[in-house]
Each structure stands twice: as structure tokens, then as C-alpha cells.
C-alpha positions in Angstrom: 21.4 34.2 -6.8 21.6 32.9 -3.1 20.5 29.2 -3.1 18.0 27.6 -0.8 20.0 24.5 -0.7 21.3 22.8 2.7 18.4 25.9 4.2 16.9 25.1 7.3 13.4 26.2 7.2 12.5 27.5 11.1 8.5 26.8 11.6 6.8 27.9 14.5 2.3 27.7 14.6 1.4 30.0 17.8 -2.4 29.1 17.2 -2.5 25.5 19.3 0.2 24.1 17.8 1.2 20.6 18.5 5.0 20.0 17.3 6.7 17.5 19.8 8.2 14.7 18.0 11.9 16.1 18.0 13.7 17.5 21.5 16.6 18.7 22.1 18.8 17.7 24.9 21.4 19.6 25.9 23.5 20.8 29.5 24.8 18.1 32.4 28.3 18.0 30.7 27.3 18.1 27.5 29.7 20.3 24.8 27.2 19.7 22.1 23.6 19.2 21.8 21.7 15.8 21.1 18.4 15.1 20.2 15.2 13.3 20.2 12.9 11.8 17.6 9.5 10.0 18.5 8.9 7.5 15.6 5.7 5.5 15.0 6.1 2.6 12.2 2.2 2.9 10.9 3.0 7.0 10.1 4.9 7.8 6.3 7.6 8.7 5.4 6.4 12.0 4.6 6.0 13.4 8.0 9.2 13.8 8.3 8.8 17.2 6.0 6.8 19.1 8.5 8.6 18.4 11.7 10.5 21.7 12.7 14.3 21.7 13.0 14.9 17.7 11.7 17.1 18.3 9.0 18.8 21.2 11.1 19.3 17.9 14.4 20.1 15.3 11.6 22.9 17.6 10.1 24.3 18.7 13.5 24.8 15.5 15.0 27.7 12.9 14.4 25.8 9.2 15.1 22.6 7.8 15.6 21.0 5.5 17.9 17.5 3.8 17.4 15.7 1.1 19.2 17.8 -1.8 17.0 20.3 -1.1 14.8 18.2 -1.8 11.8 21.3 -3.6 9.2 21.1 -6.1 12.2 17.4 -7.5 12.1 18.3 -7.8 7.8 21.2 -10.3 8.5 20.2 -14.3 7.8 21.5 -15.6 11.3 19.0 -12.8 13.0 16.2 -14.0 10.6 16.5 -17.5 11.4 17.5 -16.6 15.1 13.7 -14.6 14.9 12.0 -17.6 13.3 12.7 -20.2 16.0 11.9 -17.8 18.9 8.9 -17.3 17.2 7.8 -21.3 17.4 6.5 -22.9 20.4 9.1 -25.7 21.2 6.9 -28.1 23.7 3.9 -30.2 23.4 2.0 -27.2 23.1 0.0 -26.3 20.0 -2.4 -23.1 18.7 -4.9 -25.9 19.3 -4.4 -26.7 22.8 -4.1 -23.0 23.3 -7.5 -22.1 21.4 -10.7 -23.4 21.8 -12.4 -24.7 18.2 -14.5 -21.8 17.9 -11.4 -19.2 18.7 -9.0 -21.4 16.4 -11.5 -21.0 13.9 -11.6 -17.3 13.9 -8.4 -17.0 14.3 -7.2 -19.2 11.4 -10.5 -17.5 9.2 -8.3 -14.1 10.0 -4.5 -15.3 8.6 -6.1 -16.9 5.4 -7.8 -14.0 4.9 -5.1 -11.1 5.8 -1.9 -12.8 6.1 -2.3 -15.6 3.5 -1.4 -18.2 6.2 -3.1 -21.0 7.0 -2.9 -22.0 10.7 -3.0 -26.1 9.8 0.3 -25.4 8.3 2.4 -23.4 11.0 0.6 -25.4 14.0 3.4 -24.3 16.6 3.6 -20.7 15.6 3.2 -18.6 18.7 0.2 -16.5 19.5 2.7 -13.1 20.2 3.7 -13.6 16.5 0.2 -13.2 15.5 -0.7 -10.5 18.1 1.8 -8.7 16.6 0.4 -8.4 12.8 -3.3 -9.0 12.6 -4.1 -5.3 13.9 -1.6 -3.7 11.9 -2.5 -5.8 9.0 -6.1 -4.9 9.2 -5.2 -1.0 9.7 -2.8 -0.8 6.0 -5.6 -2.7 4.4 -8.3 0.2 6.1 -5.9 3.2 5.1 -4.5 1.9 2.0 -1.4 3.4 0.7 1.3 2.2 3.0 4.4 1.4 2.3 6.5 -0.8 5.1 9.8 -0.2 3.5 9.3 3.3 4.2 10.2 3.8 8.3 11.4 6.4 9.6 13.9 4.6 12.0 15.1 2.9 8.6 15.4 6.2 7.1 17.5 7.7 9.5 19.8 5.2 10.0 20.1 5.0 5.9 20.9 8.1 6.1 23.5 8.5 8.8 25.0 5.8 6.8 25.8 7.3 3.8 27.0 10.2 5.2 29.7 8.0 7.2 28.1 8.2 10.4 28.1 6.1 12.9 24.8 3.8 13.5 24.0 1.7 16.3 21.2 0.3 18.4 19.8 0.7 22.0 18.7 -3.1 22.3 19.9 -6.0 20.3 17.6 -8.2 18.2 18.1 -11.0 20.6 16.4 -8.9 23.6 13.3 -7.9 21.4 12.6 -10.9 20.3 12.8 -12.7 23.8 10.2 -9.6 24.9 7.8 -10.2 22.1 7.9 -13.8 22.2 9.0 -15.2 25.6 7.8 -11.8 27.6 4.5 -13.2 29.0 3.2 -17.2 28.9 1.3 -18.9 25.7 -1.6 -19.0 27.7 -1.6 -14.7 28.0 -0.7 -14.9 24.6 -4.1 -16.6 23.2 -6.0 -14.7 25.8 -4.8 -11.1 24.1 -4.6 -12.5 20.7 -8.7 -13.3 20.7 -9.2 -9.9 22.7 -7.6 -8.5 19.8 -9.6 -10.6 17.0 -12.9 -10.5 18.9 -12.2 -6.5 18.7 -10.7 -6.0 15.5 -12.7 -3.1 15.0 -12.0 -1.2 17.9 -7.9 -1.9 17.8 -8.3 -0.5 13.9 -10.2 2.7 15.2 -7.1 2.7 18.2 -4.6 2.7 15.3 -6.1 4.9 13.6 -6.8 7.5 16.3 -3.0 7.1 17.2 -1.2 7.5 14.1 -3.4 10.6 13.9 -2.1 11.8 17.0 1.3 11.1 15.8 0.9 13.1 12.3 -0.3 16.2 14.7 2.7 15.8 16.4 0.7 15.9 19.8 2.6 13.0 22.4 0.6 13.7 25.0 -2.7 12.7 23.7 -1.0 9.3 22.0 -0.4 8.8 25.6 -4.1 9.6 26.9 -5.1 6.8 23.9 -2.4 4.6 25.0 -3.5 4.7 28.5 -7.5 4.0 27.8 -8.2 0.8 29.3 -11.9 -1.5 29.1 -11.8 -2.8 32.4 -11.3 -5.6 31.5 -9.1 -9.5 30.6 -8.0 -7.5 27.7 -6.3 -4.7 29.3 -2.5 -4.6 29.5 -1.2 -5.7 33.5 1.0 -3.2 34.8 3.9 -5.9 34.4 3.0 -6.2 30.8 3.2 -2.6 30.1 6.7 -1.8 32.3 8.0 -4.3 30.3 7.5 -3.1 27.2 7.5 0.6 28.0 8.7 2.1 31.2 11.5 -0.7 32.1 13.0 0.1 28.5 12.8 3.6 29.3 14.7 3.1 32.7 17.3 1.4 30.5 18.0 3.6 27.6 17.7 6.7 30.3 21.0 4.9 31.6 23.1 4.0 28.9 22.4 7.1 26.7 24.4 10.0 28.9 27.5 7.9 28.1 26.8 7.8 24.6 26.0 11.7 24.1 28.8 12.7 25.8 30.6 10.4 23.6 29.4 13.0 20.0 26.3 14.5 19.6 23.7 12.1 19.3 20.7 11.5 17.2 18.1 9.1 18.8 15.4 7.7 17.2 12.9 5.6 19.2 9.2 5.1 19.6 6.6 8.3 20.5 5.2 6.5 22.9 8.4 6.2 24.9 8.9 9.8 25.0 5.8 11.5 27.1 4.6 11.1 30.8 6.0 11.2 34.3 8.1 8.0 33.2 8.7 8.8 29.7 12.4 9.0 28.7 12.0 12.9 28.2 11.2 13.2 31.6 13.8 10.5 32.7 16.5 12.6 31.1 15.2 15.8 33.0 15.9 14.0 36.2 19.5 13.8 35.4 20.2 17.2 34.8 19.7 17.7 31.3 17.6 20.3 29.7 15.3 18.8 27.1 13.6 21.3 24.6 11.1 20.8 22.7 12.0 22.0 19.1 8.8 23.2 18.1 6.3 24.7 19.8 3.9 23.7 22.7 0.8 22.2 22.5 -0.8 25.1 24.3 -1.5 29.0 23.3 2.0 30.3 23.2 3.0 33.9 23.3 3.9 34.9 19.4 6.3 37.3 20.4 8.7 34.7 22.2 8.2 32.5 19.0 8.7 35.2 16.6 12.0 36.0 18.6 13.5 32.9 18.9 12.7 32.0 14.9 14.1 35.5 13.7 17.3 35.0 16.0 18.2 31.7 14.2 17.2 33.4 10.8 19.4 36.7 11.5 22.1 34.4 12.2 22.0 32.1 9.7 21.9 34.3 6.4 20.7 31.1 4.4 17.9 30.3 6.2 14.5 31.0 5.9 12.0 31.0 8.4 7.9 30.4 8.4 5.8 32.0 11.1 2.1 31.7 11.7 -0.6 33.2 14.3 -4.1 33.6 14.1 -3.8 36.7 11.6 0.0 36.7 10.9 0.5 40.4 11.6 1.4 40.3 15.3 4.6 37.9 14.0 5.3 40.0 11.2 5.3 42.8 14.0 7.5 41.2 16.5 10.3 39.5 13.8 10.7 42.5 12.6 12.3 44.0 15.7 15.3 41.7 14.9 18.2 43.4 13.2 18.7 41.1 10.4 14.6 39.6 9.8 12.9 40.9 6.9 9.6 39.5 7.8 6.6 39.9 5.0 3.0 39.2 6.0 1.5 37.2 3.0 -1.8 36.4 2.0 -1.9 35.7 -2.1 0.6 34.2 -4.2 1.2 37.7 -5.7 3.0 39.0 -2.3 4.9 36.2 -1.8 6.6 36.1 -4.8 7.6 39.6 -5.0 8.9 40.3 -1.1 11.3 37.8 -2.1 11.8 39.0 -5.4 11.9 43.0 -4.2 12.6 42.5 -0.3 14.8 39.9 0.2 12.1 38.4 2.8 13.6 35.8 4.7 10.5 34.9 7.4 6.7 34.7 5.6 4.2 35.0 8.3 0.7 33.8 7.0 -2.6 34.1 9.2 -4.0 31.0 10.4 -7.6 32.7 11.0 -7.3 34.0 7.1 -5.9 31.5 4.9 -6.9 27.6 3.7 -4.0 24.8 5.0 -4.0 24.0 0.8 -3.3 28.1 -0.2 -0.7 28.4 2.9 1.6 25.5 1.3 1.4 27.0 -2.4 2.6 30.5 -0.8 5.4 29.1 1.0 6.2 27.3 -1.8 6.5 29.7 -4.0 8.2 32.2 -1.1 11.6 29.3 -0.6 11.8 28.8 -4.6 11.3 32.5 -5.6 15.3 34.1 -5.3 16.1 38.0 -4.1 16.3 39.6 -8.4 18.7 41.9 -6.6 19.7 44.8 -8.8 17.7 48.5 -7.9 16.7 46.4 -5.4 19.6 45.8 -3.9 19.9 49.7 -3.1 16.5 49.7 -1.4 16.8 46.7 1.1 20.5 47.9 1.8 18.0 50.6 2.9 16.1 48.8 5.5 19.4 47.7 6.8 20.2 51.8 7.2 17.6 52.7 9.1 17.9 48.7 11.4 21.8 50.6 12.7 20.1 54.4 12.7 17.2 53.9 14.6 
């Protein structure tokens, strides 16, 4: 019986599918590939199952690099390092900063949300705050969210055990002078009431996002990011280089040298990723060819999809492959023409089970027009845990192979 383990399952949805999280980047010098992994801290752990070609990048590469080197921001002397930057060292007080009625709110919100009471941490900056109260009042909307469960933490943890090596783009001290010391106390207050005043709104903003995210769709987390209200509340353009595009500009620098050093797997924030001065686009620039490892968010053709899956299939006798169009037959059709793909269009748990069984199927193409999201899943699951029974069988799909050399 041929086991499924260490498999890298090839997906590919050519019915406006939206899978851009991971790229690939590859050429300009390069021997081996690297890649590239949009994270966003509010999304779980779990999304990690349905991004095409992860485990496939994870496996391939021999570091990786995040935003911080997560083991870093854990150590005591960071902690404390973190909790003096985060205290206003003048005169200067949340009260001088607030007005009455705006400390009041403000303090209403951490005894509420953060179990802090404002009397207590007087000299606490505002950017510490700014930083929590919408992502605090997002987990307690969604429910069910676990913060030791990041991705960026899970990759690392990962590379780690396997005796990789794990390092960071940024050091703890830099992050923390951005998010503290970035703009003046006075900004600070002024975007810390626009978010309280708005919690609502920044919840909805969250939420819309981290949607966006588990659709794997970049592009429109950057239309959301973008919105603006015309507004004291809006991000300057200073404010927003700073914590996007400059850092983009940076990493776009140091990261050739570090690729060329071993095959690299980077894991930084979506939101860095798309645009004109997103670091894909960066990287481009330079020479490299970035790929996105699933497929577009547009209509693609399924026959270029079909081809490319089947090819990495054929090749890779272990591997099994999932294709889906609006009906399923025009895959089948096309990853068929690959010597090697025995693709089996399936619509009930009965076929599934049995062109594995019988067959030896190693692509299932499913109809997006003609099955339920819920009865999809159950066939594929039942399609990679179902093994080739092989005897008479073996005869008949040594067969197919025949008339694959014949014909």
C-alpha cells in the first residue's frame, strides 16, 4: 500500500479563485527557489491547511526569515527592554494628553477589555493602547481565538525542530522604537480616541480584513487597507511609509543576499506583499520572477491549470493532486492528456472511494457549479485516505498506461 505520507497535495480552483498568500521567487542568480508567505496575526492557525504548495515551500527550503525572530521578543531583557519603551519618560501624563471626557472613555474601555485601570499605569503610552483595544474588541466579537496560535510562530517552531535555521528581518529594538517612538504622544491620543470613538467601525475593518486574508485575496486587503474617512483619523502618508512601504524598501534590500545564501522561507505580513510598492513587486524590479503558487484571482484558463497540476503529479508518483472548475469535466479532460495523471471526475462519496480503490486516481476533479463546499471536503477526504487495493487491478490500470505509450 503506497502511503500518503510526506504527499504534497497540488490544489488549483479555476472558478475565481483567490489563492495568493504564498509566492515563489525564483531567477536573478538564484540556484534554488525561495518563497513567500503573507501572514495576518488575527487569522488561525488553521488556514494554513488550504493554502496550495505550503508544506511542498516549507519542506524545500533550508531557513526562515520573518519580520522578528520570534525566540527574541520571549527573552526577559527584550520584555523589560519593551516595557520601558512603552512608558512615557517626561512630565507628560494620559491626563495631560486626554481631555476628562476622552480619559474617561478611554480608561471605561481597559477596565472593561484589558482589565487595566488607567489611574494605575498613568505614564503608559497611547501607541501601547492603540495597539490592543481594536484587536481586543475583534477576539471578544469572533470568539474562539487563540494568540499562541500565529502563524509566524508556527513556522519558525517549525524550522526549528527540523534544525533549520531561524532568524528575523528587524530586531525587537527597531519595532518597538516604530510603535512607540514612531509618531509624537500628541498623534498618539489623537488616533487612539479615533479608534475608541469608532470602535465599531475598526471591528467591522478587522473583520472585513481577516476575511479577505482567509480568501486568500491580497489585493482587496489592500483596497480595505487603503479606504480612508477624509479625515484627523486617517493615516499621513509619513505614518503609513513608515510602517509599510519604508520596511518594504528595506527587506527588498537585504533579502537577495540572504536567498542566495539557501533557499529561503519568508514569512511577513499580507499587507506588505501587494501594490505597486509591495515587496512582491519590489522583488520583481530586481530581476526575480515571483509566482504566485496558486492561482489568480481572475477566470483562469483550466487547461493551463490542469497542466501545470498534472505535470507536478506525473512527476512526483506520491503526490496527489485536487482540481476544480465550474463542472469538473473540462479538468478531468485536460489532466488526462498527461502521461502519468489518472484524473477521476467525482461527484458522490461512492466514486471517490473506488477510482482510488480500482484506478489508482491520483488528481480528483469535483465541479464547483455541482457540489456543496461541506460534500467537496468529505470526497477529498475520503479520495487521499482511500489506498490503490491493487491486485486484478493492478492488470487493468497497467492497462491505461498501455494505451498512454501506444497512442
Amino acid at each position: 500500500m503506497k502511503s500518503f505520507i510526506g504527499a504534497v497535495i497540488f490544489i488549483c480552483v479555476a472558478l475565481s479563485a483567490n489563492a495568493q498568500l504564498l509566492w515563489k521567487v525564483s531567477g536573478n542568480g538564484l540556484s534554488s527557489p525561495s518563497y513567500i508567505m503573507g501572514t495576518h496575526h488575527l487569522a488561525p492557525l488553521s488556514v494554513k491547511d488550504g493554502i496550495t504548495g505550503l508544506q511542498k515551500a516549507m519542506d524545500e527550503t533550508q531557513q526562515v526569515y520573518g519580520e522578528l525572530k520570534m525566540s527574541d521578543i520571549q527573552s526577559p531583557a527584550t520584555i523589560q527592554k519593551m516595557q520601558k519603551m512603552m512608558m512615557i519618560e517626561s512630565d507628560t501624563t494620559l491626563t495631560t494628553l486626554l481631555s476628562p471626557e476622552d480619559y474617561e472613555t478611554a480608561n471605561k474601555f481597559c477596565k472593561e477589555n484589558l482589565m487595566m485601570d488607567l489611574n494605575m499605569a498613568p505614564k503608559i503610552k497611547p501607541a501601547f493602547l492603540l495597539n490592543n483595544i481594536a484587536v481586543v474588541a475583534y477576539i471578544k466579537h469572533i470568539g474562539n481565538y487563540n494568540p499562541q496560535e500565529q502563524l509566524d510562530t508556527y513556522f519558525q517552531t517549525q524550522a526549528t525542530q527540523k534544525g533549520k535555521k531561524v532568524d528575523g528581518l528587524e530586531t525587537p529594538d527597531f519595532q518597538f522604537n516604530l510603535l512607540y517612538n514612531g509618531i509624537s504622544l500628541q498623534r498618539q491620543a489623537q488616533l487612539l480616541m479615533c479608534t475608541l470613538n469608532n470602535i465599531d467601525k475598526e471591528v467591522e475593518s478587522l473583520k472585513r480584513l481577516t476575511d479577505a486574508y482567509m480568501k486568500q485575496d491580497l489585493e482587496t486587503m489592500l483596497k480595505i487597507n487603503e479606504e480612508r474617512k477624509g479625515n484627523q483619523c486617517d493615516a499621513l502618508p509619513t505614518e503609513e511609509d513608515a510602517l509599510i512601504y519604508d520596511r518594504n524598501k528595506t527587506w527588498a534590500q537585504k533579502l537577495p543576499a540572504i536567498m542566495k545564501a539557501a533557499p529561503t522561507f519568508v514569512a511577513v505580513g499580507a499587507l506588505h506583499l501587494p501594490g505597486n510598492k509591495g515587496l512582491l513587486s519590489l522583488l520583481k524590479k530586481q530581476g526575480y520572477t515571483v509566482e504566485d503558487m496558486g492561482c489568480d484571482g481572475s477566470r483562469a484558463d483550466y487547461p493551463e491549470i490542469a497542466a501545470a497540476v498534472g505535470k507536478e503529479v506525473a512527476a512526483n508518483p506520491a503526490d496527489k493532486g485536487i482540481l476544480i472548475c465550474g463542472t469538473g469535466i473540462g479538468m478531468s479532460i485536460a489532466a488526462n492528456k498527461i502521461r502519468g495523471v489518472r484524473a477521476a471526475l467525482c461527484a458522490d462519496h461512492f466514486s471517490a472511494k473506488y477510482t482510488r480503490l480500482h484506478n489508482d486516481a491520483n488528481i480528483i476533479c469535483m465541479g464547483a457549479r455541482t457540489l456543496g463546499s461541506g460534500v467537496a471536503l468529505e470526497l477529498v477526504d475520503l479520495f487521499l485516505h482511500t489506498p490503490f487495493e491493487g491486485g486484478r487491478h493492478e492488470k487493468r490500470v497497467a492497462m491505461i498506461k498501455d494505451l498512454e505509450n501506444n497512442f
